[in-house]
C-alpha positions in Angstrom: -10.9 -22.3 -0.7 -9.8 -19.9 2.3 -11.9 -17.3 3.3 -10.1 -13.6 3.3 -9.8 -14.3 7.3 -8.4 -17.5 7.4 -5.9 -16.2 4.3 -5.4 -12.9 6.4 -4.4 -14.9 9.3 -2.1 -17.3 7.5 -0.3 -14.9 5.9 0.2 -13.4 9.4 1.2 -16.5 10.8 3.7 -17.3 8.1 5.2 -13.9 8.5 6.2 -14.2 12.3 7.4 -17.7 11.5 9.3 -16.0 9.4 10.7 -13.2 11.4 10.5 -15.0 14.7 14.6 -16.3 14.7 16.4 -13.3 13.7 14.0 -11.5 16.3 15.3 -13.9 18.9 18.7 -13.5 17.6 18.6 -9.2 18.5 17.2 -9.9 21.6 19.9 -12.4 22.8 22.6 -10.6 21.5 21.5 -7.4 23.2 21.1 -9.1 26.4 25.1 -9.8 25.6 25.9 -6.4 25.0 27.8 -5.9 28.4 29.8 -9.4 28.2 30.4 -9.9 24.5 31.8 -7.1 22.0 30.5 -9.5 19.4 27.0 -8.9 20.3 26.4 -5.4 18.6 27.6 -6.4 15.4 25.1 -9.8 15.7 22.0 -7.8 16.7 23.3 -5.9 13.3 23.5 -8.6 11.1 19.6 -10.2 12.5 18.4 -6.2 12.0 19.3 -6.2 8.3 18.1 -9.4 7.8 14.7 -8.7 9.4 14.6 -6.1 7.0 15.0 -7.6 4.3 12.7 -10.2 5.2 10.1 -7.9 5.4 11.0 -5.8 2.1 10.3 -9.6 0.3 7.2 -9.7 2.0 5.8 -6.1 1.6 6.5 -6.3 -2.0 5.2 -9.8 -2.6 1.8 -9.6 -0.4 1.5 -5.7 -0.2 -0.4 -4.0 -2.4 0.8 -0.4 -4.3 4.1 -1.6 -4.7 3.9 -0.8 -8.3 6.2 -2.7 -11.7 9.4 -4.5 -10.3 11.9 -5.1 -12.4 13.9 -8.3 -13.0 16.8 -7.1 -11.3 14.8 -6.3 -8.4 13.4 -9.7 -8.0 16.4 -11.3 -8.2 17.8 -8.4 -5.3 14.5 -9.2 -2.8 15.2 -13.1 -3.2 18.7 -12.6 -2.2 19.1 -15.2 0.9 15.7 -16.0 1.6 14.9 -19.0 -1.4 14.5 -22.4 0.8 15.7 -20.6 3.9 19.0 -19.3 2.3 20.3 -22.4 0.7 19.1 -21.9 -2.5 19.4 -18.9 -5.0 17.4 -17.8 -8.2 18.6 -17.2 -11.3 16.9 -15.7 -14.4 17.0 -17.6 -17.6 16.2 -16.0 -20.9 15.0 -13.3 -19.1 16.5 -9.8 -19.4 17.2 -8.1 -15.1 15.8 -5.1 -17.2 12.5 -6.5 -17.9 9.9 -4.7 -15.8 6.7 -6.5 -14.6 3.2 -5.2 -13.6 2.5 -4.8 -9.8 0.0 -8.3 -9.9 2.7 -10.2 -12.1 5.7 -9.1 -10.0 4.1 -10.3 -7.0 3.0 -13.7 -8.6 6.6 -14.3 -9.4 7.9 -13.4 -6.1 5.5 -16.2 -4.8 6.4 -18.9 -7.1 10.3 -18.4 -6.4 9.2 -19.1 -2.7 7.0 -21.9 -3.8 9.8 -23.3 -5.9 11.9 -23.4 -3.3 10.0 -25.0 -1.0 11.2 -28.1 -3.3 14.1 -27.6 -2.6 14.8 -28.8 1.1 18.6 -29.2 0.3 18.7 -26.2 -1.5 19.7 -25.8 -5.0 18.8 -23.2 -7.4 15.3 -21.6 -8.3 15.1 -20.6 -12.2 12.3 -18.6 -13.6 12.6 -18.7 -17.4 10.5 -17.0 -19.6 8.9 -19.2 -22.4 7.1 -16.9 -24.7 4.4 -15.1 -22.9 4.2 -17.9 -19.8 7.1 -17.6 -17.0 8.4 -21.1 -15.6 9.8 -21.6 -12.8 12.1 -24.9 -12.2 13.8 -26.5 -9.0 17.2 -27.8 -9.3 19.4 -29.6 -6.6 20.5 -32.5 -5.0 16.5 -33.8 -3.6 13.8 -32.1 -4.8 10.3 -32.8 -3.3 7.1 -30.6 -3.1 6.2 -30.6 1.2 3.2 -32.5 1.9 0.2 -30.5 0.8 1.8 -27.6 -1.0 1.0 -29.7 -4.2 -2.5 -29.7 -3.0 -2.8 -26.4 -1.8 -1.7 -24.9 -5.7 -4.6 -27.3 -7.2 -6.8 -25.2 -4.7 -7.2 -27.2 -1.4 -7.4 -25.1 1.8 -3.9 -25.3 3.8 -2.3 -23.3 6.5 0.5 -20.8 7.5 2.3 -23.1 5.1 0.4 -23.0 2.1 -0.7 -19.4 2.7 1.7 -18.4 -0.3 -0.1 -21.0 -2.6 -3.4 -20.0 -1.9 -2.2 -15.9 -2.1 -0.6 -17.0 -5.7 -3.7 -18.7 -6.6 -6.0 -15.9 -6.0 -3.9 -13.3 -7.4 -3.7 -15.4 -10.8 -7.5 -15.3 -10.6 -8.1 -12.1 -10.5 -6.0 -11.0 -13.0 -6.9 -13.8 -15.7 -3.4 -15.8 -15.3 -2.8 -19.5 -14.5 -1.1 -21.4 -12.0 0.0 -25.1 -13.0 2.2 -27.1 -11.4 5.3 -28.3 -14.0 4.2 -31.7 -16.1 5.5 -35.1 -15.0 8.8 -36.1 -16.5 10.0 -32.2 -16.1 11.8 -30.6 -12.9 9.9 -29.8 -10.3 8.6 -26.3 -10.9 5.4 -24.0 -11.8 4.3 -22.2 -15.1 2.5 -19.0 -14.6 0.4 -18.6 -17.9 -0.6 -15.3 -19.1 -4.8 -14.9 -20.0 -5.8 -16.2 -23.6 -6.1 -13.7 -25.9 
């Protein structure tokens, strides 16, 4: 298991990887500003999507967010499941359905770990099955990355796995469960509440 360092500094490095191209995008397209009318409205469009990159993040890995609601999630994931090429959709689960700060952010991390399946793309679905959430992978290949699998049964990874290993802790600390879906069913992750 990752110390708080090495998870501190995975988490960082995830989160330029993952703000590094739009970044690049502004800066090009302001260094076009005096040739190309085009470039204002592109250093826009990387802006926003910077932001929103990093309203994802701040509520999934940020503490004090406080309860997000369905609708929410579904509004933060919006472009940014498997890179953009895959969207979430909620399956016997009400938008209105509001859940605890430590939950919400569990869920926020499985939709990104579900769609790390998904190189393609496809569609993420988190269903809830009684008091457990599940989320599934759907699309045209779907394949857990080399040592994600690994990483959610608890083996120390990277900038890659840094959303496993945050996942796994907070389930720990709050009394939940992580498991990966069950052989024969789509690729996927149940988040299981604490026994009662």
């Amino acid at each position: 298991m990752e110390t708080e360092a090495s998870l501190a500094q995975d988490l960082c490095a995830r989160l330029c990887h993952d703000l590094v191209g739009p970044l690049g995008t502004v800066a090009g397209a302001l260094d076009m500003l005096a040739d190309d009318p085009e470039a204002a409205e592109l250093a826009r469009d990387a802006a926003a999507e910077i932001r929103r990159r990093l309203k994802f993040w701040r509520a999934a890995c940020g503490g004090g967010t406080g309860p997000i609601a369905g609708s929410e999630i579904l509004a933060l994931s919006e472009g940014l499941v498997a890179g953009g090429r895959a969207r979430l959709e909620l399956v016997a689960l009400s938008p209105e359905e509001v859940f605890p700060p430590a939950v919400a952010q569990m869920v926020m991390l499985a939709i990104m770990l579900t769609g790390e399946a998904l190189p393609r793309g496809g569609v993420v679905r988190l269903e809830r099955s009684g008091a457990a959430l599940a989320l599934a992978a759907d699309g045209r290949i779907v394949a857990w990355p080399a040592g994600l699998a690994a990483a959610l049964d608890g083996a120390a990874g990277g900038p890659r796995e840094a959303m496993a290993t945050l996942l796994l802790r907070l389930a720990r600390e709050t009394g939940w469960t992580v498991a990966l879906a069950k052989p024969g069913q789509p690729a996927g992750l149940q988040l299981l509440p604490p026994q009662s």
